[in-house]
C-alpha positions as CSV (number, residue, x, y, z in Angstrom):
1,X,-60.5,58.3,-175.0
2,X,-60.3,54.5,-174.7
3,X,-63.8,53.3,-173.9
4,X,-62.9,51.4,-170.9
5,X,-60.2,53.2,-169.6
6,X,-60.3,56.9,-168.0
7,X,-57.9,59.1,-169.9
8,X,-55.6,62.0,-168.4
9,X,-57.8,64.0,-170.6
10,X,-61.2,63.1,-169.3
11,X,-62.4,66.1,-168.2
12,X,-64.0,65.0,-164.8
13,X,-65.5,68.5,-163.6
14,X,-69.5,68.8,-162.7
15,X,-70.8,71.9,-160.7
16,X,-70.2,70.9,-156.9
17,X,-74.0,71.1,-156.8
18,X,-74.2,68.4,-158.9
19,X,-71.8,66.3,-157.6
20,X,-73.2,66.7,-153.6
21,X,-76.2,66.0,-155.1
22,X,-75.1,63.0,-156.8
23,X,-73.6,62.1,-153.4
24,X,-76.6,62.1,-151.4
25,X,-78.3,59.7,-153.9
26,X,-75.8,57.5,-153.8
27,X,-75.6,57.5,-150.2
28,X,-79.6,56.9,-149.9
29,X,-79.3,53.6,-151.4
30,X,-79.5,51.2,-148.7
31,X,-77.3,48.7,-150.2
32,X,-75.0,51.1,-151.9
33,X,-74.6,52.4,-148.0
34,X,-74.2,49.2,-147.0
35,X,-71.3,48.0,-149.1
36,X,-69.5,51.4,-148.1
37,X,-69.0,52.5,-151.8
38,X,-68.3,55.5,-152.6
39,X,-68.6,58.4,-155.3
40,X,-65.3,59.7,-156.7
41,X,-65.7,61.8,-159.1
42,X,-68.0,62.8,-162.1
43,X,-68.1,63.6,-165.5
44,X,-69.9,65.0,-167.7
45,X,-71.1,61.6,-168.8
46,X,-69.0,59.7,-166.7
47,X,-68.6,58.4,-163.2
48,X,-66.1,57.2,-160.9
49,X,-66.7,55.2,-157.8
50,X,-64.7,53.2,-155.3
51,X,-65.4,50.6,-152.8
52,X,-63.3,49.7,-149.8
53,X,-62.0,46.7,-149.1
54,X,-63.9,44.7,-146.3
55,X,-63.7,40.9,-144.9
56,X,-67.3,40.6,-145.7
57,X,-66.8,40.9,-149.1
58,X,-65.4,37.9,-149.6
59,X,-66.5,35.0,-150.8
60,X,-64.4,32.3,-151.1
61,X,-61.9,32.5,-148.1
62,X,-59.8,29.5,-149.4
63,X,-58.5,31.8,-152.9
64,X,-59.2,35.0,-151.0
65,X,-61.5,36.2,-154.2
66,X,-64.2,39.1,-153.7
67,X,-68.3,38.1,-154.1
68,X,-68.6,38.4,-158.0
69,X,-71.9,39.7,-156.9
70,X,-70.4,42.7,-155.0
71,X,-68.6,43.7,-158.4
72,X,-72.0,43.5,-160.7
73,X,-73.2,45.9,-157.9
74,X,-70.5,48.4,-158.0
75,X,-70.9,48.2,-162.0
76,X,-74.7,48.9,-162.0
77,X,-74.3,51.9,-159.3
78,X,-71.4,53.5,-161.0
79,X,-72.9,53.1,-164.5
80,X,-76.6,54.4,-163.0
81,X,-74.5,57.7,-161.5
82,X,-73.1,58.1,-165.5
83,X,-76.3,58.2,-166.6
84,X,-77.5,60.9,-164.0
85,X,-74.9,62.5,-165.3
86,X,-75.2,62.7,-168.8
87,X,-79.3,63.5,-168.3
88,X,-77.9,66.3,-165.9
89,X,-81.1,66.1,-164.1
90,X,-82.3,63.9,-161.4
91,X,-85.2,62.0,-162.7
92,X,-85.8,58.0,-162.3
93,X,-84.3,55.7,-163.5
94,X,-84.2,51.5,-163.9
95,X,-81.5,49.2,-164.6
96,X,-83.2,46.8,-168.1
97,X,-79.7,45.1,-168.3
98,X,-76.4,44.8,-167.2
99,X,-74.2,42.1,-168.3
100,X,-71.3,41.8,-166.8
101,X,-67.6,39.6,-168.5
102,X,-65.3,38.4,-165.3
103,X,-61.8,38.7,-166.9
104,X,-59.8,37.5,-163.7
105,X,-60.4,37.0,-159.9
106,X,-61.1,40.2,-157.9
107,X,-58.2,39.3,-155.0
108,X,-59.1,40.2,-151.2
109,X,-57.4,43.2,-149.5
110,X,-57.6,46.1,-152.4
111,X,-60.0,48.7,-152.6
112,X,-62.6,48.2,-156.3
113,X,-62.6,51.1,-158.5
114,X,-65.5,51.2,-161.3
115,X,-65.3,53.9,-164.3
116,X,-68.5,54.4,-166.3
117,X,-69.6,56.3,-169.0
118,X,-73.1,57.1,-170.9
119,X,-72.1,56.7,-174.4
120,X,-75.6,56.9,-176.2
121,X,-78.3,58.7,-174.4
122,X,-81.8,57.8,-176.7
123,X,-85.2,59.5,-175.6
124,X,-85.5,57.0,-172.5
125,X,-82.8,54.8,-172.5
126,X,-79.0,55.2,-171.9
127,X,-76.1,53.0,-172.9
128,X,-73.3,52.5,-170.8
129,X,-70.3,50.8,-170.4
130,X,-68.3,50.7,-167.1
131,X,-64.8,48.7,-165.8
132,X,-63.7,47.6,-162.9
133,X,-60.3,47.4,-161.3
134,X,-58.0,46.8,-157.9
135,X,-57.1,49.8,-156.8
136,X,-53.4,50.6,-158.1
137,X,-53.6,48.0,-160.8
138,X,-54.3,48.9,-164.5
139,X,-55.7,45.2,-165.3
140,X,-59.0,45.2,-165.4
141,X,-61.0,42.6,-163.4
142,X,-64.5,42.7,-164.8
143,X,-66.4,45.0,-167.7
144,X,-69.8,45.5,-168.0
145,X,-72.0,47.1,-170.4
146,X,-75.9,48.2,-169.2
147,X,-79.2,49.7,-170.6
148,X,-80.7,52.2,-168.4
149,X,-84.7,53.4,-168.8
150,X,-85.0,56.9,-167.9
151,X,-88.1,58.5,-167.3
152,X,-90.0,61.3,-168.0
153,X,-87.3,64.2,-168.1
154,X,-88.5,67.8,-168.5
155,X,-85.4,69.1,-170.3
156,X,-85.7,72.1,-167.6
157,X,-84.2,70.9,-164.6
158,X,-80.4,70.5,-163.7
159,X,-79.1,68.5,-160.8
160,X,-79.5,70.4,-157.2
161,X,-79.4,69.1,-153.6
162,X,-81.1,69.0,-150.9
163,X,-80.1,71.7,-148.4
164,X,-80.0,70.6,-144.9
């Protein structure tokens, strides 16, 4: 598997527990809501998530080019849900870093897709790495890599959800 590009091997199969569960966090983030992304699919210690396209997300109407901002979002979100994957167990955890490369303009009108995976899960902090691309384009617009503190983790607990 290529580090920044999802394989036809990546075996992207969690128990549907996990991944409703993963779901409703995601969807309790107020400005994860807000943007309208979206999880879709998980890993065992990877994530994939999407983001519409909107007109708001724009930020400079002359070239037509997306917010950078609303890319280092979409980075630390996906790259957070790889690490609740890889812990398989929903405890807290805090963005120390993200440091995002912007390889080319993010064009307006195409949906953002953002693949991350937890390659190095220490005691309390995970490593990931995640990219971003335009939907139906295989160039990448933007990479980032991330440390993630986790907290206290119990080793007992797996992912559930909430039940209505």
């Amino acid at each position: 598997m290529n580090l920044f590009t999802p394989s036809d091997s990546d075996s992207y199969q969690i128990l549907p527990s996990a991944i409703k569960a993963a779901k409703q966090f995601s969807d309790n983030v107020p400005h994860n809501r807000d943007l309208g992304m979206l999880v879709e699919s998980l890993g065992d210690s990877s994530a994939i998530m999407r983001l519409p396209y909107r007109d708001l997300l724009i930020g400079d109407s002359e070239r037509g080019w997306v917010y950078s901002s609303v890319l280092y979002s979409l980075a630390d979100a996906t790259s957070g849900m790889a690490v609740f994957c890889a812990l398989n167990e929903l405890t807290s955890i805090a963005t120390l870093d993200l440091r995002i490369d912007y390889l080319r303009p993010t064009l307006a009108g195409h949906d953002l897709i953002a693949h991350a995976i937890c390659y190095r899960l220490a005691r309390q902090v995970a490593f990931t790495r995640c990219t971003l691309r335009l939907e139906g384009s295989n160039e990448v617009c933007a990479i980032a890599t991330g440390t993630f503190y986790c907290g206290k983790r119990t080793g007992t607990h797996t992912i559930s959800t909430i039940e209505d």
